[in-house]
C-alpha positions in Angstrom: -55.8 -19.3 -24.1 -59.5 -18.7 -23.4 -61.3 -16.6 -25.9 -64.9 -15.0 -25.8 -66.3 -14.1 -29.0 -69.0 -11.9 -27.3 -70.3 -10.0 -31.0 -69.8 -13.0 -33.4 -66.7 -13.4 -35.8 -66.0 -15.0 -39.2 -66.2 -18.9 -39.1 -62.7 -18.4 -40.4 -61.4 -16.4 -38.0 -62.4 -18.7 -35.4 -60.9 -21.7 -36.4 -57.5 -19.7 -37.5 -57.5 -19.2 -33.7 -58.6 -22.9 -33.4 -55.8 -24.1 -35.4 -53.1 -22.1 -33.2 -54.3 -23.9 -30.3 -56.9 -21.6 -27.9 -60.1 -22.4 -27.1 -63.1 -20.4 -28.8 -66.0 -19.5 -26.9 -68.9 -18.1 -29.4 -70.9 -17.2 -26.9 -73.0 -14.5 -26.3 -73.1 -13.5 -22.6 -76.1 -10.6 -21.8 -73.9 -7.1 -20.8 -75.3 -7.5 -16.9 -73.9 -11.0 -16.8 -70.4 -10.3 -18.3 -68.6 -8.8 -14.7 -69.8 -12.1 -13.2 -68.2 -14.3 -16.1 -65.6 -12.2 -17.8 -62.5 -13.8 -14.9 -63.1 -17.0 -17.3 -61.1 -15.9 -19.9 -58.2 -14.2 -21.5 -59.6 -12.3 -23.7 -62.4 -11.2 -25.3 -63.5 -9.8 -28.6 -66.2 -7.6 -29.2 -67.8 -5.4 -32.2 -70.3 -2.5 -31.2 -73.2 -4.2 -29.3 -70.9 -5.2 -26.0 -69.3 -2.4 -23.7 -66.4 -3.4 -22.0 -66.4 -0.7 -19.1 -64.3 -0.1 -15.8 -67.0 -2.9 -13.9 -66.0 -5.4 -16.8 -62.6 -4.9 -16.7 -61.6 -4.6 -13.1 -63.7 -8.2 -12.9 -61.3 -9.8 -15.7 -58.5 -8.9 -13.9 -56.0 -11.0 -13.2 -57.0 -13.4 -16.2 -58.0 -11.1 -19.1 -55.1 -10.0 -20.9 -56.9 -8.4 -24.2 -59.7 -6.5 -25.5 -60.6 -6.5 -29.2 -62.5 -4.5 -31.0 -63.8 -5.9 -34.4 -64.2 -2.7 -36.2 -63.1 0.3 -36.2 -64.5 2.3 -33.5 -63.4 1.7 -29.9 -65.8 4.3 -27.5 -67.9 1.1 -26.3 -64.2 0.6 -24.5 -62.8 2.0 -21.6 -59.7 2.3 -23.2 -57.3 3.8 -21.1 -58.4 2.2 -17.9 -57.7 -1.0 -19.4 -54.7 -0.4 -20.2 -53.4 1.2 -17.2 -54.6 -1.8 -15.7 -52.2 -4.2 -17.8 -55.0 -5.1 -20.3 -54.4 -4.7 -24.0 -57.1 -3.1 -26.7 -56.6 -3.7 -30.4 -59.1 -2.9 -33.3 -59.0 -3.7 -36.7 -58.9 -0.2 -38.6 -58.3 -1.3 -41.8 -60.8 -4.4 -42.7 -63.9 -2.5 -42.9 -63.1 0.6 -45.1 -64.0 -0.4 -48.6 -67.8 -1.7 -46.8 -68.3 1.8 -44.9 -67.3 3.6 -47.9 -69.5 2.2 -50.5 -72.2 2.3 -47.9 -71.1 6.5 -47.9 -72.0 6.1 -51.5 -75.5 4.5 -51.4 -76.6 7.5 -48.9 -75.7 9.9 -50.9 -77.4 8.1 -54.0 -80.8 7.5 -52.1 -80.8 11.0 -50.9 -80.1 12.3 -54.1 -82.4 10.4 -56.4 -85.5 10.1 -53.6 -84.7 6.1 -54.0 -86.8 5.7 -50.3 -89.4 7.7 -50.7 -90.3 6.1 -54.5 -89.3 2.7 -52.9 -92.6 4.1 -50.4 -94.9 5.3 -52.6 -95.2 2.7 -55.3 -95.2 0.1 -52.9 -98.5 2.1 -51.8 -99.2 2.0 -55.3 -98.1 5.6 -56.4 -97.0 6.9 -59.7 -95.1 10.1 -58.4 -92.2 10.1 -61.5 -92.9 14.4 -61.4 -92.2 14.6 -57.8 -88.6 12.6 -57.8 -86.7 14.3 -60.1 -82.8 14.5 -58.3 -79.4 15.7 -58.5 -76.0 13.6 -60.1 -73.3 13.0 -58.1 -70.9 14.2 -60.7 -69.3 17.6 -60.6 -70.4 17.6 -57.1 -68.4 18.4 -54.1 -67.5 15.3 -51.7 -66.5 17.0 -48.4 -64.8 14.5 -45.8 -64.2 15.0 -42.8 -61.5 12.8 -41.5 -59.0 11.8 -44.2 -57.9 8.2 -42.7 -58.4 5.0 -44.4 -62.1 5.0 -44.8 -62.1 8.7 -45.8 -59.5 8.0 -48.4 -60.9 4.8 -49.8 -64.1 7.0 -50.1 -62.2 9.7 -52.0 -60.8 6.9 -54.6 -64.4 6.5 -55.2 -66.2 9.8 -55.5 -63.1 10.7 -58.2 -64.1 8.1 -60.2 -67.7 9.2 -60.0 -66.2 12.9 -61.1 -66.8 14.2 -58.2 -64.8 17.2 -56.5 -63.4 16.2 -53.1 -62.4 18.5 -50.3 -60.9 17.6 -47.0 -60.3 18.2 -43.3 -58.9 16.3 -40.8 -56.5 17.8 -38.0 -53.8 14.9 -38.4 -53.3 14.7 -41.8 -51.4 17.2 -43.8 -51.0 15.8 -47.1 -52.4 12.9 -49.1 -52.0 10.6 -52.4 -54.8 11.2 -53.9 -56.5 14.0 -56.0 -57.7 16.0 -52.4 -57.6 19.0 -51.3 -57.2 20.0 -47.9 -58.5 22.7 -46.2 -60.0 24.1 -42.7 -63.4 22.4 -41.4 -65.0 26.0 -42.1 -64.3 25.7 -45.6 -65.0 22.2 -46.0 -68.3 23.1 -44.6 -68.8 25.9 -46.6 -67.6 24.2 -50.0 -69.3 21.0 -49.9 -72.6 19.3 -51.6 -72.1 16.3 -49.5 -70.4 16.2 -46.1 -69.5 12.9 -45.0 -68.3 12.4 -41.3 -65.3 10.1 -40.5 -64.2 10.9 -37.2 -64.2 9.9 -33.9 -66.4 11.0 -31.1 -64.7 13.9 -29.5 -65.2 13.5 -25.4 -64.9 18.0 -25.5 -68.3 18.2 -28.0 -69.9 16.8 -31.1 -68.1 16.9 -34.6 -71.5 18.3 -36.4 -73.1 20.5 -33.9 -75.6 23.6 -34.6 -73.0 26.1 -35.4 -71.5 23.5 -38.2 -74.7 23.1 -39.7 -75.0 26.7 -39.9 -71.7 26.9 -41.8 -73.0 24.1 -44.4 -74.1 25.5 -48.3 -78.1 25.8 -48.2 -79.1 22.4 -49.8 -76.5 20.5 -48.7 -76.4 16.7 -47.4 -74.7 15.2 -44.8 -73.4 11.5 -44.0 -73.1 9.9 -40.9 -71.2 6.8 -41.0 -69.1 7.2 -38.3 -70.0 7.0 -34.9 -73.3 7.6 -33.1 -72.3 10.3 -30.9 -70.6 12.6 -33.4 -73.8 14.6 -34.5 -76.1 16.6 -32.7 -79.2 14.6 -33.3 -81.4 18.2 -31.9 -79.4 20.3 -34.8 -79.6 18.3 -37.5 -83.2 17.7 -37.3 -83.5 21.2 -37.0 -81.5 21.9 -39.6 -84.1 19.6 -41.6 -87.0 21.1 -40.9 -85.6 24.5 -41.6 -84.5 23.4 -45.0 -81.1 24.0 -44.6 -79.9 20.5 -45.6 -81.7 18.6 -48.2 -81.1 15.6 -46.3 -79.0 13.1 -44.0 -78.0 9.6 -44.4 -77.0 8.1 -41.2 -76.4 5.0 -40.0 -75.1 5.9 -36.5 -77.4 6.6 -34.0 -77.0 8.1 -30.0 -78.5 5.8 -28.1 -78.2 2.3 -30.3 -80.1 0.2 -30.5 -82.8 2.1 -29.8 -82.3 5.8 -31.6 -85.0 8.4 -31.6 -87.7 7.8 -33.9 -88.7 11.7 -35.0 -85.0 10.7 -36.9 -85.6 7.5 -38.0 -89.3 8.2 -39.6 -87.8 11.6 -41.0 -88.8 12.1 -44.7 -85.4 13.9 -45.9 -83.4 11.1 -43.4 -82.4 7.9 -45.4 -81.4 5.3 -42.4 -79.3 2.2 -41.6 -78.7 -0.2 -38.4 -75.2 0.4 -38.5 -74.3 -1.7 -40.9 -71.5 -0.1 -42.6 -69.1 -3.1 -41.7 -71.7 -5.7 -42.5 -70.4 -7.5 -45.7 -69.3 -10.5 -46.1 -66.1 -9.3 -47.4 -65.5 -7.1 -44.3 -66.4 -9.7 -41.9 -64.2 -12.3 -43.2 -61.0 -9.6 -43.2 -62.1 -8.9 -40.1 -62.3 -12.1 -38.4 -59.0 -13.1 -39.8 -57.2 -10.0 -38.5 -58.4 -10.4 -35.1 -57.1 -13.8 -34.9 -53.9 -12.5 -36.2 -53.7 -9.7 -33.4 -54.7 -12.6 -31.0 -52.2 -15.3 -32.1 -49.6 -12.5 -32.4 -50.6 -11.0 -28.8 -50.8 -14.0 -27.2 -46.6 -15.4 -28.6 
């Protein structure tokens, strides 16, 4: 089978598809050009940048048989359309966890011990030791909402930094691991640190002015999720009204180009989306996307 590789993949991944006899296209083909192109192949595989809507999909047809998304996330898919018109869409949930997790973590470190704004100010050639003086994570109070695999794998690690962690997530009802789960109020309401794992909801945003009203004066919140799930208007305003201490976020509305009054924010500590960008994940991910591929295509 024909396969474009539209996002780039593992150099191991490719060839495992090599190796099981398709034909690799690492090509990057510009959004506007893909209806014209797309009929050339089977499948294609994608990671954030590329959105396979209705247009794309209704021009693959008959000849593209699968959509994969390498990541987590699928929103840049039309996902049902495709698959009421015969095409299947896989993801690869489980790669990237340990990556967007430990990313979680160095948010919440930065925010707490001012690591951008010292990074800043002695670069500029600033002593300000007086003015950075931060919080420990320990005996803090993780809150995560969405409990699934890169909420839990978070979890494992906040314990281990002796943090407290508190849950909500509407699927889940009970877990392995030293959690407790309660309502998305009292998560709110409990937490140090909220950290958002959870898709965008098509009926409203995840964190919107009434959550950030519910959160503990002082608190942070983490955004390594999806761009989409925040109310970008409410959580600057929270911000400036010193509700929250601070945000780390690494998901933007509007990627690749997200608002700049959030991106230059003082109390914001930001990332291009990168929480699956580690060689680790990208080599797990490359390899289970050939799997789903080689699996699919039997």
């Amino acid at each position: 089978m024909k396969i474009l590789v539209n996002d780039g993949m593992s150099a191991e991944g490719m060839q495992m598809l090599r190796d099981a006899g398709h034909e690799v296209f690492d090509t990057k083909i510009p959004q506007e050009e893909l209806p014209a192109k797309i009929a050339e192949y089977d499948a294609i595989v994608v990671r954030s940048a590329t959105k396979v809507r209705q247009d794309v999909i209704d021009a693959g047809i008959p000849n593209l048989k699968a959509i994969v998304r390498g990541g987590v996330g699928v929103d840049n898919i039309d996902v049902q359309y495709a698959e009421d018109k015969g095409v299947r869409v896989m993801n690869t949930p489980a790669a990237s966890s340990d990556s967007v997790a430990e990313l979680t973590l160095a948010h919440m470190f930065a925010l707490s011990r001012h690591v951008i704004a010292a990074n800043i100010t002695m670069r500029a050639g600033q002593w300000n030791k007086k003015q950075y003086k931060g919080v420990e994570l320990a005996g803090k109070t993780l809150g995560i909402l969405g409990i699934g695999r890169i909420g839990k794998s978070l979890a494992k690690k906040a314990l281990a930094l002796g943090m407290k962690v508190i849950a909500y997530d509407p699927y889940v009802h009970s877990v392995d691991i030293d959690v407790e789960l309660l309502s998305r109020d009292d998560v709110l309401a409990r937490a140090d640190y909220v950290s958002l794992h959870m898709p965008v909801d098509p009926s409203g945003y995840v964190m919107s002015g009434a959550e950030f009203d519910k959160m503990k004066d002082g608190a942070f919140l983490i955004n390594c999720s999806r761009g989409g799930t925040v109310d970008e208007d409410a959580l600057l305003a929270a911000l400036n009204a010193g509700r929250l201490a601070g945000a780390g976020v690494d998901v933007f509305i509007g990627e690749p180009n997200p608002r700049e009054d959030l991106v230059k924010h003082p109390k914001v500590s930001v990332t291009p989306h990168i929480g699956a960008s580690t060689s680790e994940a990208q080599d797990r991910i490359g390899l289970e996307v050939a799997s789903l591929l080689i699996e699919f295509f039997k």
